[in-house]
C-alpha positions, -999 to 999 in steps of 0.1 A, spaced: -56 -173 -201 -64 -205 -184 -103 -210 -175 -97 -239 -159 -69 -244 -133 -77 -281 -122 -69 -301 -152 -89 -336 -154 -76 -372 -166 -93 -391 -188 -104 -421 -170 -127 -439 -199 -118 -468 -215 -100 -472 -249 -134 -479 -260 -150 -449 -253 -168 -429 -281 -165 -395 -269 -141 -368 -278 -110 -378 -262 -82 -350 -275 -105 -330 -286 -122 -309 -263 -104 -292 -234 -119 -281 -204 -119 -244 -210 -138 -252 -244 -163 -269 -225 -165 -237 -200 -170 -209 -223 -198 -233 -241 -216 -237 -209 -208 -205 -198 -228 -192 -234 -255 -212 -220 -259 -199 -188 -248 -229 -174 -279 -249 -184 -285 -276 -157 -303 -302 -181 -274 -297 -204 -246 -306 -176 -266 -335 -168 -270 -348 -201 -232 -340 -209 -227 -367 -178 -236 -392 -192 -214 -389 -221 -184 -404 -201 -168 -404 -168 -142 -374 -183 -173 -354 -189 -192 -366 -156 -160 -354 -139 -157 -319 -155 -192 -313 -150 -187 -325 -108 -159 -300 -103 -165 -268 -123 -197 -269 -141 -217 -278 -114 -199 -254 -89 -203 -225 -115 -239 -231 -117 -242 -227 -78 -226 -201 -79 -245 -183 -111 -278 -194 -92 -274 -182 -51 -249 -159 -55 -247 -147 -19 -253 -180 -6 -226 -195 -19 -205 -166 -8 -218 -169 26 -212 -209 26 -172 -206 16 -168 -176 37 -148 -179 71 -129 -213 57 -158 -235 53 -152 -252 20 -182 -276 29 -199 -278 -5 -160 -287 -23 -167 -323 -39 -198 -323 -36 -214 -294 -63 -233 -321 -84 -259 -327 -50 -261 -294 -44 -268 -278 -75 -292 -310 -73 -310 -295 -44 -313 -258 -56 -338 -271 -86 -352 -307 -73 -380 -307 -46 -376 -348 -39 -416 -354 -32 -420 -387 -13 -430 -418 -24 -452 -447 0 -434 -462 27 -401 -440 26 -398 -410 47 -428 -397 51 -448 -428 58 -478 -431 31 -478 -401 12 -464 -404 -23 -460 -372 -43 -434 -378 -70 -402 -352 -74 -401 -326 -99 -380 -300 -111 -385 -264 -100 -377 -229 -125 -368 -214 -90 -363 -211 -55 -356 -189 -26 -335 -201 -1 -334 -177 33 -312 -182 62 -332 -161 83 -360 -187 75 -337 -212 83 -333 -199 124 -371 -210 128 -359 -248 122 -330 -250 147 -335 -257 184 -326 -231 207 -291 -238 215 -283 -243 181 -294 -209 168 -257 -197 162 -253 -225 133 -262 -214 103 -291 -233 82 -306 -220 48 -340 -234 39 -360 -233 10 -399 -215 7 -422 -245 4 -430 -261 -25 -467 -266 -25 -487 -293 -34 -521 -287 -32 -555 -309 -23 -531 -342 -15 -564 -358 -2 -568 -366 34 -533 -351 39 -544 -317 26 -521 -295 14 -485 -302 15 -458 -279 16 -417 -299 5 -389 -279 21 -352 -282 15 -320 -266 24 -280 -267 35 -259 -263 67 -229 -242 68 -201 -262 76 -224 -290 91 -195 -312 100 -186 -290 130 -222 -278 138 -236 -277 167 -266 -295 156 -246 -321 143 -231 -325 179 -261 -324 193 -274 -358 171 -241 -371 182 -248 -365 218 -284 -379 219 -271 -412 199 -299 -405 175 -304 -434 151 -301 -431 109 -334 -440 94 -330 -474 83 -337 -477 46 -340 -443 30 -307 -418 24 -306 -385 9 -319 -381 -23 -289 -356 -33 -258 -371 -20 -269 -408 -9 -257 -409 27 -276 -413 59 -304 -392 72 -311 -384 108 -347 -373 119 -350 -341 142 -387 -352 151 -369 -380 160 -342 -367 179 -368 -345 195 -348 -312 182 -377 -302 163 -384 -265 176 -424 -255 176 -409 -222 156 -406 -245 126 -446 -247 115 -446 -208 115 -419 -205 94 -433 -228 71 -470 -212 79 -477 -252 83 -500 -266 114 -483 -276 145 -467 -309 148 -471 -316 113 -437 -306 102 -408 -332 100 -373 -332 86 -338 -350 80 -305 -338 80 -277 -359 59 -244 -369 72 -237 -335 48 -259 -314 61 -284 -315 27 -319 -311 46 -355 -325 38 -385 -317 53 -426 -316 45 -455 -300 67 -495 -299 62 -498 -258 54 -525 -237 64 -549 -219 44 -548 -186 33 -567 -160 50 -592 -138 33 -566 -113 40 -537 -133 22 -552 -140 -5 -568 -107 -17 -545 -82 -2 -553 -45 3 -536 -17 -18 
């Protein structure tokens, strides 16, 4: 039985070190497959060569998606939407990765640096409280914060992240269109390089955002990529007495 339907060409040098001949892409599955799909693994099996980097793109990276949200990647393929095709390597990127910020790019002077995370939960419920109002029929997932706590005068900072459904044909997307909104001028995605827009910006950043984040008002900001891989931060508030001791 073939593992593997897509069948990759070599496209190293004659050169090349690696196991040319030797290793098919179904070996390569069931190993990775053993290892639960280990993400440091894939990376490092990357940088082997651009056969490996390849294999891993297409079907290692998509099968640890898929072995990670489940239901979300369900829910991003279903009614035709094959957004996410191609592009597996940025998004099983964004599932472990919160990007922190460094001075002078995004977020102005705040520099936290990026880190890997064990886990996430991404909630497209969550998501609604970050579209504006006449976009509430796309369909955005977003990430709980990742918080980093006593930044200084910034407080503490809360790093979000998350993915469109079918971004290319949302109505969010449209909407950037429409308004003639601007990409920021240096900085690109940190997943997928391509341009970022700014919702604050755009002024298409609802007031429903900082309570689904539990952040103060007008303190959250975010970008959207040209493929729909989003990025966003907010100052969040502290816990109540309540919160942080609840009652049985």
């Amino acid at each position: 039985m073939v593992l593997v339907v897509k069948q990759h060409r070599c496209m190293h040098s004659a050169s090349c070190v690696c196991i040319k001949g030797h290793l098919s892409e179904d070996a390569l599955f069931l190993v990775f497959r053993h290892m639960n799909w280990n993400p440091r693994l894939i990376a490092v099996l990357s940088c082997v060569c651009k056969w490996f980097d390849e294999v891993a793109k297409q079907v290692l990276w998509k099968e640890f998606c898929h072995a990670r949200a489940p239901k979300m990647m369900l829910d991003l393929h279903s009614g035709g939407s094959h957004i996410v095709d191609g592009n597996w390597k940025a998004l099983g990127k964004l599932l472990i990765y919160c990007n922190g910020c460094s001075k002078g790019g995004l977020f102005n002077n705040i520099h936290v640096p990026g880190h890997f995370v064990f886990r996430t939960r991404f909630s497209r419920t969550a998501g609604k409280g970050f579209l504006p109002v006449q976009c509430r029929n796309d369909v955005l997932y977003v990430s709980d914060p990742c918080e980093h706590l006593d930044q200084g005068e910034e407080g503490d900072l809360g790093f979000f992240r998350g993915i469109f459904k079918s971004f290319a044909t949302s109505r969010v997307k449209k909407m950037l269109i429409e308004k003639r909104s601007r990409f920021h001028p240096r900085e690109v995605c940190p997943y997928c390089k391509s341009k970022l827009w700014s919702m604050l910006e755009a002024n298409m950043l609802p007031r429903s955002a900082s309570g689904r984040l539990g952040a103060y008002e007008d303190s959250v900001e975010y970008f959207v990529c040209l493929n729909g891989h989003v990025i966003g931060i907010g100052t969040l508030l502290p816990l109540s007495d309540s919160e942080e001791v609840p009652e049985e």
